[in-house]
Structures are given as structure tokens and as C-alpha cells.
C-alpha positions as CSV (number, residue, x, y, z in Angstrom):
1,X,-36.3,33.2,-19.2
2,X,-37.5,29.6,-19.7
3,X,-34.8,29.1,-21.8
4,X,-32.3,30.3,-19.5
5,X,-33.6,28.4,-16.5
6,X,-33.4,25.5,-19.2
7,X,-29.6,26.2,-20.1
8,X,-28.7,26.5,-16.1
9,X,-30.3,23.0,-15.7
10,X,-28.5,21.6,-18.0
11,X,-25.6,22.9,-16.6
12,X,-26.1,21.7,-13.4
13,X,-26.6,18.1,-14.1
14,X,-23.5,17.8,-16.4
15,X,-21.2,19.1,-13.6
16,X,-23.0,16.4,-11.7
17,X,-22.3,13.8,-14.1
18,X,-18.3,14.9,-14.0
19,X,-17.9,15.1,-10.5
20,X,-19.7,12.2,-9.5
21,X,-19.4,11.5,-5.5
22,X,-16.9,14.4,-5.4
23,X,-19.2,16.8,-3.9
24,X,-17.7,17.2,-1.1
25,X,-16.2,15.3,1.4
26,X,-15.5,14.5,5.6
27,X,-12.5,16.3,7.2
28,X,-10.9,15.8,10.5
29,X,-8.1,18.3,10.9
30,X,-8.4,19.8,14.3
31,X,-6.0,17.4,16.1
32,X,-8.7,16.0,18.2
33,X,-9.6,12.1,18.1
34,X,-12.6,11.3,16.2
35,X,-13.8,7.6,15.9
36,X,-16.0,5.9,12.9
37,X,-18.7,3.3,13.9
38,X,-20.9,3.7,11.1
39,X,-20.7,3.7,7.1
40,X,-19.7,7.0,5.4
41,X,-20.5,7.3,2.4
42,X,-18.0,10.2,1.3
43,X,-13.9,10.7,1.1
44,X,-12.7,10.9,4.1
45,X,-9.4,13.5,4.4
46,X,-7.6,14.0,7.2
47,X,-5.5,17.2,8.4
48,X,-5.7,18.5,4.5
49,X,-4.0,21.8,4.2
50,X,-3.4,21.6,8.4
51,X,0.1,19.7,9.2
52,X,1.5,19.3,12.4
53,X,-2.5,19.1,14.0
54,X,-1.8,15.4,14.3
55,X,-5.6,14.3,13.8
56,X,-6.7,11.1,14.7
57,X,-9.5,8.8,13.0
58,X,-10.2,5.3,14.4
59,X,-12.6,3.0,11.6
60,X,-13.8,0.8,14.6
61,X,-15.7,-2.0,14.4
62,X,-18.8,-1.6,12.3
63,X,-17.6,1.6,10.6
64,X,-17.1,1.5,7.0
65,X,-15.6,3.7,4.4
66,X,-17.3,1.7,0.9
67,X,-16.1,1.6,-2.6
68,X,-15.5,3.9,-4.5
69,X,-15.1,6.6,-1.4
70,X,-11.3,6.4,0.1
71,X,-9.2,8.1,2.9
72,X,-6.6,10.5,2.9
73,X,-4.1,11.8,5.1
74,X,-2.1,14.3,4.5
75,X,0.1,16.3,7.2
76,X,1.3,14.0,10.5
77,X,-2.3,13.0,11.3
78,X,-2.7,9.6,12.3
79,X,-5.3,6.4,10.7
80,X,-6.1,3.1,12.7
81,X,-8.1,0.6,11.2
82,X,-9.1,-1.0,14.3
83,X,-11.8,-3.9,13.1
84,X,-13.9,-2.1,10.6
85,X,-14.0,-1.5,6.6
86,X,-12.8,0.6,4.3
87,X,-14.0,-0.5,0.8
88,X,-11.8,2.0,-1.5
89,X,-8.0,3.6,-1.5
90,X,-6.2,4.8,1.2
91,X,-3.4,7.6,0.4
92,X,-1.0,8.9,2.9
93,X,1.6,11.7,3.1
94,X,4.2,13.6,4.6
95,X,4.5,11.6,8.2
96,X,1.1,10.3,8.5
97,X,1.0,7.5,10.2
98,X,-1.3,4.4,8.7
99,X,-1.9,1.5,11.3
100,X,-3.8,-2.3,11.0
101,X,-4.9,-3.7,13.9
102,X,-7.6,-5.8,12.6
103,X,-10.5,-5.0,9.5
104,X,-10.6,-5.2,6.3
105,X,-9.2,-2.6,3.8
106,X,-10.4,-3.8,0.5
107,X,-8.2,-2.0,-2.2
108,X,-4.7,-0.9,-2.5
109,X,-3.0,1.5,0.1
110,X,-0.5,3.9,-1.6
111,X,1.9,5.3,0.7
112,X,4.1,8.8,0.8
113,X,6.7,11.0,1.8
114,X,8.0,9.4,4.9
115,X,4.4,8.0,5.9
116,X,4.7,5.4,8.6
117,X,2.9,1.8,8.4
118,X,2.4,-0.5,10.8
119,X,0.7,-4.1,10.3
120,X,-0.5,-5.9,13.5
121,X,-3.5,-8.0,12.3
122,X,-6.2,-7.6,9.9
123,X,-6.3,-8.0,6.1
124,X,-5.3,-6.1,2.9
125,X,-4.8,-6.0,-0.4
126,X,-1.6,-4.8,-1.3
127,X,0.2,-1.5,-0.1
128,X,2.3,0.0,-1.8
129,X,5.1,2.3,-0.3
130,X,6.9,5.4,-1.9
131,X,9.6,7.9,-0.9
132,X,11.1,6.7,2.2
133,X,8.0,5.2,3.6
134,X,8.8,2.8,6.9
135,X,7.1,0.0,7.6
136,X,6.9,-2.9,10.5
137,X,5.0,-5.8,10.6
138,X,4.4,-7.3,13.8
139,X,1.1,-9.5,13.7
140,X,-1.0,-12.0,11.3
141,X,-2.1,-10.3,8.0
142,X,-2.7,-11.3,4.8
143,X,-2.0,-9.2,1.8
144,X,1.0,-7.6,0.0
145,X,3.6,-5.2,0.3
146,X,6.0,-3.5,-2.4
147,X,8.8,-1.2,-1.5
148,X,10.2,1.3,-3.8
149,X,12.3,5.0,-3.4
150,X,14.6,4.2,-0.5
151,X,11.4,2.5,1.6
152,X,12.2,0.0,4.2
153,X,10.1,-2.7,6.2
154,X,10.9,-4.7,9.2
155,X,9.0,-7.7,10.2
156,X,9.4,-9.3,13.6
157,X,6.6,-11.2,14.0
158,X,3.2,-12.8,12.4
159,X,2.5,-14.1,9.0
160,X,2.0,-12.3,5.7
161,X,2.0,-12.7,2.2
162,X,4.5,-11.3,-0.2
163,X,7.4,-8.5,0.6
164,X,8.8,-7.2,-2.5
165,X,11.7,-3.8,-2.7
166,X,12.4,-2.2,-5.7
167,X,14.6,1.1,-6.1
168,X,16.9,1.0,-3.1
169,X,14.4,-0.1,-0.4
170,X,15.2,-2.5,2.3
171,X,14.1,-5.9,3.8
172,X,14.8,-6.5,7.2
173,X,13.5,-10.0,8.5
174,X,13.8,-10.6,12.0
175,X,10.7,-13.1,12.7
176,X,7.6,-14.2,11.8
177,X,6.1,-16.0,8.2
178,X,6.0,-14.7,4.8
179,X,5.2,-16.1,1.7
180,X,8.0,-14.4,-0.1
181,X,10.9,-12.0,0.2
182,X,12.1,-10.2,-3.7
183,X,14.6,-7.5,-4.3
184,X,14.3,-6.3,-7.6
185,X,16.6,-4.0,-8.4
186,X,17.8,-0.7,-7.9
187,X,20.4,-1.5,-5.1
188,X,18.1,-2.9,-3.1
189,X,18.6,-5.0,0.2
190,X,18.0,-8.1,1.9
191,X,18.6,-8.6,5.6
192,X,17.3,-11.8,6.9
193,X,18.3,-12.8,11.0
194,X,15.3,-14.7,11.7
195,X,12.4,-15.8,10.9
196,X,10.7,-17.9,7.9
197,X,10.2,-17.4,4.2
198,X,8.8,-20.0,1.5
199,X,10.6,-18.2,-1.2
200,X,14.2,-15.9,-1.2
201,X,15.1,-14.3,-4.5
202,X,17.1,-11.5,-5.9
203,X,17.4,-9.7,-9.1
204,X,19.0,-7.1,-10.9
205,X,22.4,-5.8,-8.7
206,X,20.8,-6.4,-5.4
207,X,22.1,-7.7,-2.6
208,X,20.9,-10.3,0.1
209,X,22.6,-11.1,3.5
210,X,21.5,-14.2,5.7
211,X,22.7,-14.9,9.3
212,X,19.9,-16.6,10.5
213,X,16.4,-17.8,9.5
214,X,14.7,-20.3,7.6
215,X,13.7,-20.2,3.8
216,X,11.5,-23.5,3.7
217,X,12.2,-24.0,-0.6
218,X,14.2,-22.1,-2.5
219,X,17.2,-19.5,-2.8
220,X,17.0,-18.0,-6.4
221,X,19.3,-15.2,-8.0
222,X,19.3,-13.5,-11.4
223,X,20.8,-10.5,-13.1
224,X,24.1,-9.4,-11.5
225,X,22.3,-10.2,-7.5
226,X,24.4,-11.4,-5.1
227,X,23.7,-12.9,-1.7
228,X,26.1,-13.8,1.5
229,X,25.2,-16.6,3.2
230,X,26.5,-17.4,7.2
231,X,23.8,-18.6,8.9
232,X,20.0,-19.9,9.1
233,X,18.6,-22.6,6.7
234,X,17.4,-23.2,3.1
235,X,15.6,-26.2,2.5
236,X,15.3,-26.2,-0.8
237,X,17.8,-25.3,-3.9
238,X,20.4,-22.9,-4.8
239,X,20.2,-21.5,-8.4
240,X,22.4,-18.8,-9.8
241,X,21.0,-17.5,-13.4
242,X,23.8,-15.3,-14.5
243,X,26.5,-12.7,-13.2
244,X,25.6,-13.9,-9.9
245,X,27.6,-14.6,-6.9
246,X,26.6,-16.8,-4.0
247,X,28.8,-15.9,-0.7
248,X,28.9,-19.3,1.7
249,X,30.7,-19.0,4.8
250,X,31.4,-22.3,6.6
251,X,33.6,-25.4,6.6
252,X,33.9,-28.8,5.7
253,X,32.4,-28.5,2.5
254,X,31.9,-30.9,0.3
255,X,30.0,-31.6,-3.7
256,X,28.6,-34.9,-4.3
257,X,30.5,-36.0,-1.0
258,X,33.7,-35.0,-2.4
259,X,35.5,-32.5,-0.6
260,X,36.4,-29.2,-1.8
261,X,38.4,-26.6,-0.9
262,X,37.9,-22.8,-0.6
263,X,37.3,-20.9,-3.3
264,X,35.1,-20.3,-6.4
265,X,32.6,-23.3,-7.7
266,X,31.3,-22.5,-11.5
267,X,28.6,-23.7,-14.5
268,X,30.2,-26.9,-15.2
269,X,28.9,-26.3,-19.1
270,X,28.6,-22.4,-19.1
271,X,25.1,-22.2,-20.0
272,X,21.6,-21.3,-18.9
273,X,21.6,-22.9,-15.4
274,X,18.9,-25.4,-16.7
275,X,20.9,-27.4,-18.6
276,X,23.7,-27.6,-15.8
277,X,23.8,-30.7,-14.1
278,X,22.5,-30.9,-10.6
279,X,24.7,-31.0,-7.8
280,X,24.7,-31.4,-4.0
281,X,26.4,-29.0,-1.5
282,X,26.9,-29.5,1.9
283,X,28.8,-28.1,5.0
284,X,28.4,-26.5,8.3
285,X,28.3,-22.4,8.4
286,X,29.3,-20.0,10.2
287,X,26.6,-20.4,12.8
288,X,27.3,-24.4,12.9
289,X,24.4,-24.9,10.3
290,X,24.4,-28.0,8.9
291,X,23.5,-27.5,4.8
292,X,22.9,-30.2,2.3
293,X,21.7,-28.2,-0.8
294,X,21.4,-29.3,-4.6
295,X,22.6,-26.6,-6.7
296,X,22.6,-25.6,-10.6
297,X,24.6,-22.2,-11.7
298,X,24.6,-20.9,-14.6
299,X,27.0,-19.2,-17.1
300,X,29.3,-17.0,-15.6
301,X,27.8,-17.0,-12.2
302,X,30.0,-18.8,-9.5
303,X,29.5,-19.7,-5.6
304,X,32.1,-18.2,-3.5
305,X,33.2,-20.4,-0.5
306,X,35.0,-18.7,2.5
307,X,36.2,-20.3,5.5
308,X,34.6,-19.6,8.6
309,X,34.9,-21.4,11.9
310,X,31.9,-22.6,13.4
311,X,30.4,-20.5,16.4
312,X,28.8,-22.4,18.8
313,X,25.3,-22.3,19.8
314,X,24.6,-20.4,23.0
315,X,24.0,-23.6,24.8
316,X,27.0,-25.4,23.7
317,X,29.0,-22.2,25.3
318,X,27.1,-22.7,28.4
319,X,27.6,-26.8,28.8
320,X,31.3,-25.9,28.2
321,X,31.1,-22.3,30.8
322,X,29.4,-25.2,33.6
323,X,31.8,-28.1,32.4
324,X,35.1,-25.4,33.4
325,X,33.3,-24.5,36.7
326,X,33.0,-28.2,37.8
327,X,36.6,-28.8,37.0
328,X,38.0,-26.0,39.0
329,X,36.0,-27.0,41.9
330,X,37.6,-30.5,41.7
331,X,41.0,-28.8,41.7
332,X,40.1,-26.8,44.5
């Protein structure tokens, strides 16, 4: 018997020792609203096994989730970080909704099956966002984001850090600061109408399209990427790796104050782009930008420029609608 009671002991605490803080765990899965103001010190899961309950859990100010416990949601239930912590993961699934008003989370955020993210404030490490995930970003953050699996993100206002798509995931930039925007392959897109980025880059057959905007240093393409460019500013350089093509459309263009015509401008050596001399473009765009860029491109890569007549700003159109009104009253 004692040895029996011995052998069930030992049982006990090596099951212990494997499972660690997996015990058990918190649920909320009965669609109600449920708010966390102090620490729990367990995994939190929400709507497991019950989709379509649309559970709500608020970590409020002074509630914290720590490291190494994590959240979870699972069927359309719905996770707002409004000012407190949570130390660990966070993984979300099949139309759960993730949103970050302000708080901290600590560790990386993994993001599934059409989940939905929104970023209005607070802090984060890096999120990462699977299978059609969407996501906005529409206040001050710091932190991460990578795309992949036909994800998309649209940022209209605020500040961030890094935006990065991979596998057919899209960028659309309509305001606000980032650090970066990357596409990195896999057909992925670029669409930039507003709004300001230190750093634009494209890699491996992706695509980048910029009507408006401002990229405050440089535009940088590699790998069979290509990028249209109408509109907005870069204030830094233009360098084409290889297999790239640089769309400009504009007028008056001209290279080391010569000007050129329409057309295709290539490597003057056919090389790595690093040993191509510097040059200067300059023009106006579609949208009456004025450019002045210096430019290296590289061996078979080529910048593609396509006339465009310049649109006037909306207040030029309006000093010439009032100029027209004046004159007909003379007449009259």
C-alpha cells in the first residue's frame, strides 16, 4: 500500500512538472462583457469551442495578463486592450476581433483566419497577421507589423514602426508616420496616397503604386519589384538593384539638367547598381510635384518615363474658377 501511495505520488508531480501553468485556465464564452482590473495569473481563452457568442474582455487599466500566461480568442469574440498589460502571447482566430487603445502587450501577437486588428494607441511588440487578417491603424503606437497569406493593413493616421507584407498581402497608406513600408514578395502590394514613410522598398515581383505622400529618404527596389510613381515626394534616392522597373509619370524631365525625352533610362555600365555612377533626375509629376532625385540602376533594370500633364492643385483650380467669375461679371 505504501508503495502504491508512493508510485501515485510520483506520478502526480511528474504530470505537474510537464504541464506546468497549464492546469487550467480563465474562459469567457457566454457573450456577455467581462472586464480585467487586476492580474491573472492563468491563460485567458475566449469563446473556445462557442463561435458566434461574441464575448467581450476589456484588460483595463491595472489588469494584467503576465508572462508566460497569454490570451486566446477563438470564435467572433472580441479583445480590447484598453490601458493595461498583457505580459505573454495573444492568438486570435476565425473573426475575432483584437483592438489597442492604449497598454502595453509585451510579446508578439499572432493573428488568424480573417481576425480583425485595430491599432489606436498603446504599445507592442510585433504582430504578426495570417490568412486574410485585416488590419487599420489609426493612432500612435510603437511596434511592428508583418503581413502574410492575402492580409491587408490600412493606416490613416498616427505613428508606428515597421509595416512589412509578404505572400500577397497589401499596404494601403493613407496618413500618418511609419518608420518603414516592405513588400517582400509573393505578389504583394503597395498603395501609398498619403501620408509619411522614412523608408519605401520592394522586393521580389511586388508591386508599389504612389500618388501621393511623402517618403522622407529613400525609394529602393530589388528582385523583379516594380513601382509607379505619379505623385507625392521622395526625398531621398532612387535605386533599382535588378530586373526592376521604376514607372515616373510627369514632364519636363531632365538628368544632370539635360533634358530627356520619354522613354526608358538604363545602368549606364550594366552592373551592380553600386558601381553605376550617380545621377540627378528631376521633373514635375502628374500631381505638379516637383522631383529632384539622384538615382543609380543597376543591370538590366531601367526607369520608365511617361508623359503626364500636370494636374493642378485644388487651389490653383479654384484661383482660376474665381479668376472666370470676375471676368464674366466685367463683361456683364
Amino acid at each position: 500500500m505504501k508503495d502504491s501511495r508512493m508510485t501515485i505520488w510520483v506520478m502526480v508531480v511528474v504530470l505537474a512538472m510537464a504541464v506546468g501553468h497549464g492546469f487550467g485556465w480563465t474562459q469567457y464564452n457566454d457573450g456577455g462583457t467581462h472586464d480585467i482590473s487586476t492580474t491573472i495569473n492563468d491563460d485567458v481563452w475566449v469563446d473556445y469551442l462557442a463561435p458566434g457568442m461574441g464575448t467581450t474582455v476589456n484588460v483595463l487599466s491595472g489588469g494584467s495578463i503576465p508572462s508566460p500566461y497569454k490570451i486566446q480568442g477563438f470564435n467572433d469574440g472580441q479583445i480590447n486592450i484598453d490601458g493595461g498589460t498583457v505580459g505573454g502571447e495573444i492568438y486570435t482566430y476565425n473573426n475575432t476581433q483584437l483592438t489597442l487603445n492604449s497598454g502595453t502587450l509585451s510579446s508578439e501577437s499572432f493573428c488568424y483566419n480573417d481576425t480583425q486588428v485595430r491599432i489606436n494607441g498603446g504599445s507592442l511588440d510585433i504582430v504578426w497577421a495570417y490568412d486574410n487578417t485585416q488590419a487599420t491603424i489609426n493612432g500612435n503606437s510603437t511596434g511592428n507589423l508583418v503581413l502574410c497569406d492575402n492580409s491587408q493593413v490600412t493606416m490613416n493616421a498616427g505613428s508606428f514602426g515597421a509595416i512589412t507584407s509578404y505572400e500577397n498581402s497589401q499596404i494601403f497608406m493613407d496618413g500618418g508616420l511609419t518608420h518603414s513600408l516592405s513588400v517582400r514578395g509573393g505578389s504583394s502590394r503597395i498603395t501609398m496616397t498619403g501620408g509619411t514613410a522614412n523608408y519605401l522598398q520592394g522586393f521580389s515581383n511586388t508591386q508599389i503604386t504612389m500618388t501621393g505622400g511623402l517618403i522622407n529618404a529613400d525609394l529602393y527596389l530589388a528582385h523583379d519589384a516594380q513601382a509607379d510613381w505619379s505623385g507625392g515626394n521622395i526625398g531621398g534616392d532612387l535605386t533599382l538593384q535588378d530586373r526592376n522597373i521604376l514607372t515616373i509619370f510627369g514632364s519636363n524631365f531632365t538628368i544632370d539638367g539635360n533634358p530627356v525625352g520619354y522613354g526608358n533610362i538604363t545602368s549606364i555600365l550594366g552592373n551592380d547598381y553600386s558601381l553605376d555612377p550617380s545621377r540627378i533626375l528631376s521633373g514635375t509629376l502628374a500631381d505638379s510635384t516637383t522631383i529632384n532625385n539622384q538615382f543609380k540602376i543597376g543591370n538590366s533594370a531601367y526607369i520608365n518615363l511617361v508623359y503626364a500633364e500636370p494636374v493642378p492643385e485644388p487651389c490653383t483650380l479654384l484661383l482660376f474658377g474665381l479668376g472666370g467669375l470676375v471676368l464674366r461679371k466685367r463683361r456683364q
